[in-house]
C-alpha positions as CSV (number, residue, x, y, z in Angstrom):
1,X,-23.7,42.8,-45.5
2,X,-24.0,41.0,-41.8
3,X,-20.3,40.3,-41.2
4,X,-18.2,42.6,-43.6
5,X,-20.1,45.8,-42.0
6,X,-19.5,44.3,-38.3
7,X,-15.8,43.9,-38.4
8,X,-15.7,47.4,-40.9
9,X,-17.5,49.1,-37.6
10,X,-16.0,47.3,-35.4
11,X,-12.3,48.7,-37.1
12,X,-13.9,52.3,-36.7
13,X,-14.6,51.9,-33.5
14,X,-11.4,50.3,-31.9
15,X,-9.5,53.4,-34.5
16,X,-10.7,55.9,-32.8
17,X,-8.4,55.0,-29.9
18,X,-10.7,54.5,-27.1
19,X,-9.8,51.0,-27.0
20,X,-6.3,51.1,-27.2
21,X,-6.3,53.9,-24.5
22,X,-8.2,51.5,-22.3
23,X,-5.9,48.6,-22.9
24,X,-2.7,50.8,-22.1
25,X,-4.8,52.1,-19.0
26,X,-5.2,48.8,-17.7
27,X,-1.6,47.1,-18.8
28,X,0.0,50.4,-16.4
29,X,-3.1,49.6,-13.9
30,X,-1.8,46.0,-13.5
31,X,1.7,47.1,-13.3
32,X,2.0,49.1,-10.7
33,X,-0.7,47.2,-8.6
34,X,2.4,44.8,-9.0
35,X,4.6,47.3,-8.3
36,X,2.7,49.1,-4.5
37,X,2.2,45.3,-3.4
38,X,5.8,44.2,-3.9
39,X,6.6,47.4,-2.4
40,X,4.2,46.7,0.7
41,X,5.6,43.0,1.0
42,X,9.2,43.9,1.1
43,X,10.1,47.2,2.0
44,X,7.1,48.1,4.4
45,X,6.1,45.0,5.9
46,X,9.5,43.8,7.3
47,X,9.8,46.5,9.7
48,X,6.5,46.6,11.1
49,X,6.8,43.0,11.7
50,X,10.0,43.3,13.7
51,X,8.5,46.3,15.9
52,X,5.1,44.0,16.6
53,X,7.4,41.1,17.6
54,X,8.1,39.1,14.4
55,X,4.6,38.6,13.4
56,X,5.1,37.7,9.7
């Protein structure tokens, strides 16, 4: 009864999609955090630094 009904809940609950929602939510979350700070680094940052006078 102790393990069988665990992983057989467990399977219900990660079916319903909640999970998997939450997993997608934070594989896109990771990528474009990626995404804004390469962004920031080297297409933001560059310019800024030449008008301060080169400060990297």
């Amino acid at each position: 009864m102790g393990k069988s009904s665990f992983l057989q809940d467990f399977k219900t609950f990660a079916m319903r999609g909640n999970v998997i929602d939450m997993a997608v939510g934070v594989i896109i979350g990771g990528a474009f955090g990626k995404i804004v700070s390469s962004i920031v680094a080297d297409v933001i940052m560059p310019p800024i630094g030449l008008l301060v006078g080169g400060v990297n």
